[in-house]
C-alpha positions in Angstrom: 0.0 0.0 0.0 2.9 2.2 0.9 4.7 1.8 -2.3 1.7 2.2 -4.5 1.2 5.6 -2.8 4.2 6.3 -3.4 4.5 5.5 -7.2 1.0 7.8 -7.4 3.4 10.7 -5.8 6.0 10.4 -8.2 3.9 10.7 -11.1 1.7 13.3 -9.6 5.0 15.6 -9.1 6.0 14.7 -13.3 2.9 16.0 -13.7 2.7 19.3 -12.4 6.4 19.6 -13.8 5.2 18.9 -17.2 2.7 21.4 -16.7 4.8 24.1 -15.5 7.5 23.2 -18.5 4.8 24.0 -21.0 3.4 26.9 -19.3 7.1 28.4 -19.1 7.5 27.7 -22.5 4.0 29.1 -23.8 5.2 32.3 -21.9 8.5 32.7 -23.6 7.7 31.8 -27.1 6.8 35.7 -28.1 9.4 37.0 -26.4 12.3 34.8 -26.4 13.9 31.9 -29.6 11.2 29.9 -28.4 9.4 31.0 -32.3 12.7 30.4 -33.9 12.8 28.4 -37.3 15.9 26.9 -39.1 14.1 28.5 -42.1 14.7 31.9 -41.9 18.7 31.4 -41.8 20.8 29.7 -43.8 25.1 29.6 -43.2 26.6 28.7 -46.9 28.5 26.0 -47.3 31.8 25.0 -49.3 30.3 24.2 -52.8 27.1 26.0 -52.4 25.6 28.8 -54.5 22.5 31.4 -54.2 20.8 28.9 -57.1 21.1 25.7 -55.0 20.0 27.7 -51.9 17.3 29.2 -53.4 16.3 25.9 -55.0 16.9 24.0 -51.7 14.0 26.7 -49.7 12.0 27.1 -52.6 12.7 30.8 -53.1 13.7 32.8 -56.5 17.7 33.5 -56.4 16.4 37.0 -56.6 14.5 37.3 -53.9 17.1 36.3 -52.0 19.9 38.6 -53.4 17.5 41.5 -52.7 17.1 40.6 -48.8 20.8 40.0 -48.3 21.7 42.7 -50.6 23.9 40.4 -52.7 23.6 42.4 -56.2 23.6 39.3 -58.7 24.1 36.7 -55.9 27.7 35.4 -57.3 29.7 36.6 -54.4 28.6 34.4 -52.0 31.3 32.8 -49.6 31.0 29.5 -46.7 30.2 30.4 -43.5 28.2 33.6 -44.4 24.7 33.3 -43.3 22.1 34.0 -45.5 17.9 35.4 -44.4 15.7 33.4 -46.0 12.5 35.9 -45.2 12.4 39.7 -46.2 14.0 42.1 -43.8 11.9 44.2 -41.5 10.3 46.5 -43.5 10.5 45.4 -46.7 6.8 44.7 -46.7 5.1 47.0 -44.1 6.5 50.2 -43.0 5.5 52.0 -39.7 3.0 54.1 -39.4 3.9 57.2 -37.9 2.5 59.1 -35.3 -1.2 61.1 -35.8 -0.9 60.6 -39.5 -2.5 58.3 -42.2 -1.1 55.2 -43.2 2.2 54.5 -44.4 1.9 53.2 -48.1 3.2 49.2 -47.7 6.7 49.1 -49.4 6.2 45.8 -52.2 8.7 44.3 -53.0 7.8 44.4 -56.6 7.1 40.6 -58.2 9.9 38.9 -60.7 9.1 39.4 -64.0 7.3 36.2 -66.3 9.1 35.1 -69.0 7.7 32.8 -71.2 7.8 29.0 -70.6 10.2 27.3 -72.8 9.4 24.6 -75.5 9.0 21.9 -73.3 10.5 18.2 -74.2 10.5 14.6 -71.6 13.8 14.5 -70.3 13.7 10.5 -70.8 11.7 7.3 -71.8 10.1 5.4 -69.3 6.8 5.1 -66.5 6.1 7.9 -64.0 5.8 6.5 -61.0 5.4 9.1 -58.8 3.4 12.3 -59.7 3.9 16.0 -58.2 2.8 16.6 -55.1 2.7 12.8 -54.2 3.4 11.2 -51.1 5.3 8.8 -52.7 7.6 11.1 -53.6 9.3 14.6 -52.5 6.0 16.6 -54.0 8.3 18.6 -56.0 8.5 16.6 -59.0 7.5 13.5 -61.1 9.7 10.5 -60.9 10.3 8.5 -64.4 11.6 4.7 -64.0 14.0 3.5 -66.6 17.3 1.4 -66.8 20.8 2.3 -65.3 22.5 4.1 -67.7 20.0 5.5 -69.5 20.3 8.6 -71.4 18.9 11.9 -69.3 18.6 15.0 -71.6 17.6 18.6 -71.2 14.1 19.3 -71.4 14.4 22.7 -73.1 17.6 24.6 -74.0 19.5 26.5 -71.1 22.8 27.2 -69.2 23.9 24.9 -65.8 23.6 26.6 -63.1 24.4 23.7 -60.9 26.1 20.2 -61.5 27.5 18.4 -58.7 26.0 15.9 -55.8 25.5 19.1 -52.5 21.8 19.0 -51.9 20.9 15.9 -49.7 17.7 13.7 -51.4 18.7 14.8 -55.3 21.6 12.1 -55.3 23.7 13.9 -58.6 21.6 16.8 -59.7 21.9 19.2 -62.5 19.9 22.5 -62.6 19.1 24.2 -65.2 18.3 27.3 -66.5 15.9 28.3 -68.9 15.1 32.0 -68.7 14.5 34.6 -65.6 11.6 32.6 -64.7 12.3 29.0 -65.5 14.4 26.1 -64.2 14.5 22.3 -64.8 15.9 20.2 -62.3 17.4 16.0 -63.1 18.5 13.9 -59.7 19.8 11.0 -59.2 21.6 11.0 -61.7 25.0 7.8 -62.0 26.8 10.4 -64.2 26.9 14.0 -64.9 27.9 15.0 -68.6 27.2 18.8 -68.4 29.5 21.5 -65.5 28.2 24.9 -64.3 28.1 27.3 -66.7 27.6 24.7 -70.0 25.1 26.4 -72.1 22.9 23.7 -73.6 20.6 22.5 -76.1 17.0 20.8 -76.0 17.2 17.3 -76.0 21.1 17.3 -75.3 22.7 14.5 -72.8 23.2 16.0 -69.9 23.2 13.0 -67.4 23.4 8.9 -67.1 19.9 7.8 -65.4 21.2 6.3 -61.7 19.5 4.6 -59.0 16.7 6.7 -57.0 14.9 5.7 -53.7 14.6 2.1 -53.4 17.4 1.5 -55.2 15.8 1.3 -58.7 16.6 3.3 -61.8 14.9 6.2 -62.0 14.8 10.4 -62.3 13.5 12.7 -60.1 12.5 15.8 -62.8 11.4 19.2 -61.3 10.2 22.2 -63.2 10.3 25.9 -61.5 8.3 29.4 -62.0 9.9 31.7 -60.1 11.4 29.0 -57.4 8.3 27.3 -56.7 7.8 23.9 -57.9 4.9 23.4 -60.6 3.5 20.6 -62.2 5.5 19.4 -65.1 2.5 17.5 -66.5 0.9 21.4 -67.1 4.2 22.2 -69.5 5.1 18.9 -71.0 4.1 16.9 -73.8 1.2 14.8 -73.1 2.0 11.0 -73.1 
Protein backbone atom coordinates (compact mmCIF):
# COMPACT_ATOMS: atom_id res chain seq x y z
CA UNK A 1 0.00 0.00 0.00
CA UNK A 2 2.93 2.25 0.90
CA UNK A 3 4.65 1.82 -2.29
CA UNK A 4 1.72 2.23 -4.52
CA UNK A 5 1.17 5.61 -2.79
CA UNK A 6 4.24 6.32 -3.42
CA UNK A 7 4.49 5.50 -7.21
CA UNK A 8 1.01 7.82 -7.42
CA UNK A 9 3.35 10.70 -5.76
CA UNK A 10 5.96 10.40 -8.18
CA UNK A 11 3.87 10.73 -11.08
CA UNK A 12 1.70 13.26 -9.55
CA UNK A 13 5.01 15.59 -9.09
CA UNK A 14 6.04 14.73 -13.34
CA UNK A 15 2.95 15.95 -13.70
CA UNK A 16 2.70 19.30 -12.40
CA UNK A 17 6.36 19.62 -13.80
CA UNK A 18 5.23 18.94 -17.21
CA UNK A 19 2.67 21.41 -16.73
CA UNK A 20 4.82 24.09 -15.51
CA UNK A 21 7.54 23.22 -18.50
CA UNK A 22 4.77 23.95 -21.02
CA UNK A 23 3.44 26.86 -19.30
CA UNK A 24 7.10 28.36 -19.09
CA UNK A 25 7.49 27.69 -22.55
CA UNK A 26 3.99 29.13 -23.79
CA UNK A 27 5.18 32.30 -21.88
CA UNK A 28 8.46 32.71 -23.59
CA UNK A 29 7.69 31.79 -27.10
CA UNK A 30 6.77 35.74 -28.06
CA UNK A 31 9.44 36.98 -26.43
CA UNK A 32 12.30 34.80 -26.43
CA UNK A 33 13.85 31.95 -29.62
CA UNK A 34 11.20 29.92 -28.40
CA UNK A 35 9.43 31.01 -32.25
CA UNK A 36 12.74 30.43 -33.90
CA UNK A 37 12.77 28.44 -37.29
CA UNK A 38 15.92 26.89 -39.13
CA UNK A 39 14.12 28.52 -42.13
CA UNK A 40 14.68 31.90 -41.94
CA UNK A 41 18.66 31.45 -41.85
CA UNK A 42 20.84 29.70 -43.78
CA UNK A 43 25.15 29.65 -43.23
CA UNK A 44 26.56 28.66 -46.93
CA UNK A 45 28.50 25.99 -47.28
CA UNK A 46 31.77 25.02 -49.26
CA UNK A 47 30.30 24.23 -52.78
CA UNK A 48 27.08 26.04 -52.41
CA UNK A 49 25.61 28.82 -54.46
CA UNK A 50 22.50 31.42 -54.20
CA UNK A 51 20.75 28.86 -57.07
CA UNK A 52 21.08 25.74 -54.95
CA UNK A 53 20.04 27.66 -51.87
CA UNK A 54 17.31 29.19 -53.42
CA UNK A 55 16.32 25.85 -54.96
CA UNK A 56 16.86 23.99 -51.75
CA UNK A 57 14.04 26.68 -49.66
CA UNK A 58 11.96 27.14 -52.56
CA UNK A 59 12.66 30.75 -53.10
CA UNK A 60 13.74 32.82 -56.48
CA UNK A 61 17.65 33.49 -56.43
CA UNK A 62 16.39 36.97 -56.64
CA UNK A 63 14.46 37.28 -53.87
CA UNK A 64 17.12 36.30 -52.01
CA UNK A 65 19.89 38.60 -53.43
CA UNK A 66 17.53 41.46 -52.69
CA UNK A 67 17.08 40.56 -48.80
CA UNK A 68 20.76 39.97 -48.32
CA UNK A 69 21.67 42.74 -50.62
CA UNK A 70 23.86 40.38 -52.70
CA UNK A 71 23.61 42.42 -56.16
CA UNK A 72 23.61 39.28 -58.73
CA UNK A 73 24.06 36.70 -55.88
CA UNK A 74 27.66 35.39 -57.35
CA UNK A 75 29.73 36.64 -54.43
CA UNK A 76 28.58 34.43 -51.96
CA UNK A 77 31.26 32.81 -49.56
CA UNK A 78 30.95 29.47 -46.72
CA UNK A 79 30.18 30.45 -43.45
CA UNK A 80 28.23 33.60 -44.43
CA UNK A 81 24.75 33.34 -43.26
CA UNK A 82 22.05 33.97 -45.53
CA UNK A 83 17.85 35.40 -44.39
CA UNK A 84 15.65 33.37 -46.03
CA UNK A 85 12.48 35.90 -45.17
CA UNK A 86 12.36 39.67 -46.16
CA UNK A 87 13.97 42.10 -43.77
CA UNK A 88 11.85 44.18 -41.47
CA UNK A 89 10.29 46.47 -43.49
CA UNK A 90 10.48 45.36 -46.71
CA UNK A 91 6.79 44.73 -46.74
CA UNK A 92 5.12 47.04 -44.10
CA UNK A 93 6.46 50.18 -42.99
CA UNK A 94 5.53 51.99 -39.68
CA UNK A 95 3.00 54.11 -39.44
CA UNK A 96 3.89 57.23 -37.86
CA UNK A 97 2.50 59.05 -35.26
CA UNK A 98 -1.20 61.07 -35.79
CA UNK A 99 -0.85 60.58 -39.46
CA UNK A 100 -2.49 58.26 -42.16
CA UNK A 101 -1.08 55.20 -43.17
CA UNK A 102 2.18 54.52 -44.40
CA UNK A 103 1.92 53.23 -48.08
CA UNK A 104 3.24 49.16 -47.71
CA UNK A 105 6.73 49.08 -49.41
CA UNK A 106 6.16 45.78 -52.24
CA UNK A 107 8.68 44.32 -53.02
CA UNK A 108 7.77 44.45 -56.57
CA UNK A 109 7.14 40.64 -58.18
CA UNK A 110 9.90 38.93 -60.74
CA UNK A 111 9.13 39.43 -64.00
CA UNK A 112 7.27 36.22 -66.30
CA UNK A 113 9.08 35.10 -68.96
CA UNK A 114 7.67 32.77 -71.22
CA UNK A 115 7.81 28.97 -70.56
CA UNK A 116 10.23 27.29 -72.80
CA UNK A 117 9.36 24.61 -75.53
CA UNK A 118 9.03 21.89 -73.32
CA UNK A 119 10.47 18.17 -74.19
CA UNK A 120 10.52 14.61 -71.65
CA UNK A 121 13.79 14.53 -70.33
CA UNK A 122 13.75 10.47 -70.83
CA UNK A 123 11.73 7.28 -71.79
CA UNK A 124 10.05 5.39 -69.31
CA UNK A 125 6.81 5.13 -66.48
CA UNK A 126 6.11 7.93 -64.00
CA UNK A 127 5.83 6.49 -61.05
CA UNK A 128 5.39 9.13 -58.81
CA UNK A 129 3.41 12.33 -59.68
CA UNK A 130 3.90 15.95 -58.17
CA UNK A 131 2.79 16.60 -55.10
CA UNK A 132 2.72 12.80 -54.19
CA UNK A 133 3.38 11.25 -51.10
CA UNK A 134 5.31 8.79 -52.72
CA UNK A 135 7.62 11.06 -53.63
CA UNK A 136 9.28 14.58 -52.54
CA UNK A 137 5.97 16.63 -54.00
CA UNK A 138 8.27 18.62 -56.00
CA UNK A 139 8.47 16.57 -59.03
CA UNK A 140 7.48 13.55 -61.07
CA UNK A 141 9.74 10.51 -60.88
CA UNK A 142 10.30 8.53 -64.39
CA UNK A 143 11.64 4.71 -63.96
CA UNK A 144 13.98 3.54 -66.63
CA UNK A 145 17.26 1.42 -66.78
CA UNK A 146 20.79 2.31 -65.32
CA UNK A 147 22.52 4.08 -67.72
CA UNK A 148 20.01 5.54 -69.53
CA UNK A 149 20.31 8.64 -71.42
CA UNK A 150 18.86 11.89 -69.30
CA UNK A 151 18.55 14.99 -71.57
CA UNK A 152 17.62 18.64 -71.18
CA UNK A 153 14.10 19.33 -71.37
CA UNK A 154 14.42 22.69 -73.06
CA UNK A 155 17.56 24.59 -73.98
CA UNK A 156 19.52 26.50 -71.13
CA UNK A 157 22.77 27.18 -69.19
CA UNK A 158 23.86 24.89 -65.83
CA UNK A 159 23.57 26.65 -63.06
CA UNK A 160 24.36 23.70 -60.88
CA UNK A 161 26.14 20.16 -61.47
CA UNK A 162 27.51 18.35 -58.71
CA UNK A 163 25.96 15.90 -55.81
CA UNK A 164 25.53 19.06 -52.50
CA UNK A 165 21.76 19.01 -51.92
CA UNK A 166 20.86 15.92 -49.69
CA UNK A 167 17.65 13.73 -51.38
CA UNK A 168 18.70 14.85 -55.27
CA UNK A 169 21.65 12.15 -55.30
CA UNK A 170 23.73 13.93 -58.58
CA UNK A 171 21.61 16.80 -59.65
CA UNK A 172 21.88 19.17 -62.48
CA UNK A 173 19.92 22.48 -62.59
CA UNK A 174 19.07 24.15 -65.21
CA UNK A 175 18.29 27.32 -66.45
CA UNK A 176 15.92 28.27 -68.87
CA UNK A 177 15.14 31.99 -68.73
CA UNK A 178 14.54 34.62 -65.56
CA UNK A 179 11.59 32.59 -64.71
CA UNK A 180 12.30 29.04 -65.51
CA UNK A 181 14.39 26.15 -64.21
CA UNK A 182 14.47 22.32 -64.85
CA UNK A 183 15.91 20.15 -62.27
CA UNK A 184 17.37 16.03 -63.08
CA UNK A 185 18.48 13.92 -59.71
CA UNK A 186 19.84 10.97 -59.21
CA UNK A 187 21.62 10.98 -61.68
CA UNK A 188 25.04 7.80 -62.01
CA UNK A 189 26.76 10.36 -64.22
CA UNK A 190 26.86 13.96 -64.87
CA UNK A 191 27.88 15.05 -68.59
CA UNK A 192 27.19 18.82 -68.44
CA UNK A 193 29.49 21.52 -65.50
CA UNK A 194 28.16 24.91 -64.33
CA UNK A 195 28.13 27.31 -66.68
CA UNK A 196 27.63 24.71 -70.00
CA UNK A 197 25.07 26.39 -72.14
CA UNK A 198 22.95 23.73 -73.62
CA UNK A 199 20.57 22.55 -76.15
CA UNK A 200 17.04 20.77 -75.96
CA UNK A 201 17.22 17.29 -76.00
CA UNK A 202 21.07 17.34 -75.28
CA UNK A 203 22.67 14.54 -72.81
CA UNK A 204 23.23 15.99 -69.95
CA UNK A 205 23.20 12.99 -67.44
CA UNK A 206 23.37 8.93 -67.07
CA UNK A 207 19.92 7.83 -65.36
CA UNK A 208 21.18 6.32 -61.70
CA UNK A 209 19.47 4.65 -59.05
CA UNK A 210 16.75 6.68 -57.00
CA UNK A 211 14.94 5.70 -53.69
CA UNK A 212 14.64 2.13 -53.39
CA UNK A 213 17.39 1.48 -55.24
CA UNK A 214 15.78 1.27 -58.68
CA UNK A 215 16.61 3.30 -61.80
CA UNK A 216 14.87 6.24 -62.01
CA UNK A 217 14.77 10.39 -62.31
CA UNK A 218 13.52 12.67 -60.06
CA UNK A 219 12.49 15.85 -62.77
CA UNK A 220 11.36 19.15 -61.30
CA UNK A 221 10.20 22.23 -63.18
CA UNK A 222 10.32 25.86 -61.45
CA UNK A 223 8.27 29.37 -61.96
CA UNK A 224 9.90 31.66 -60.05
CA UNK A 225 11.43 29.03 -57.37
CA UNK A 226 8.28 27.26 -56.69
CA UNK A 227 7.78 23.92 -57.95
CA UNK A 228 4.89 23.41 -60.62
CA UNK A 229 3.48 20.57 -62.22
CA UNK A 230 5.46 19.41 -65.05
CA UNK A 231 2.46 17.50 -66.49
CA UNK A 232 0.92 21.37 -67.05
CA UNK A 233 4.22 22.20 -69.53
CA UNK A 234 5.13 18.93 -70.98
CA UNK A 235 4.11 16.89 -73.81
CA UNK A 236 1.23 14.78 -73.13
CA UNK A 237 2.01 10.99 -73.11
Amino acid sequence: MHRELSNQQKFSRRAVVLIFVLAFVAACAPYGRWDYTPDQTHVVRSGETLFTIAFRYGHDYRELARWNKLGDGSLIYPGQVIRLTPPPGATVAKTPARSAPAPRRTIPAPPSDPPPAWEWPTNGRITAEFDDNRSSGTGVVIDGKAGQAVKAAAAGRVVYSGGGLIGYGQLIIVKHNETYLSAYGHNASLLVIEGDNIKKGQRIATMGEGPGQKPRLHFEIRRNGKPVDPRQYLPAR
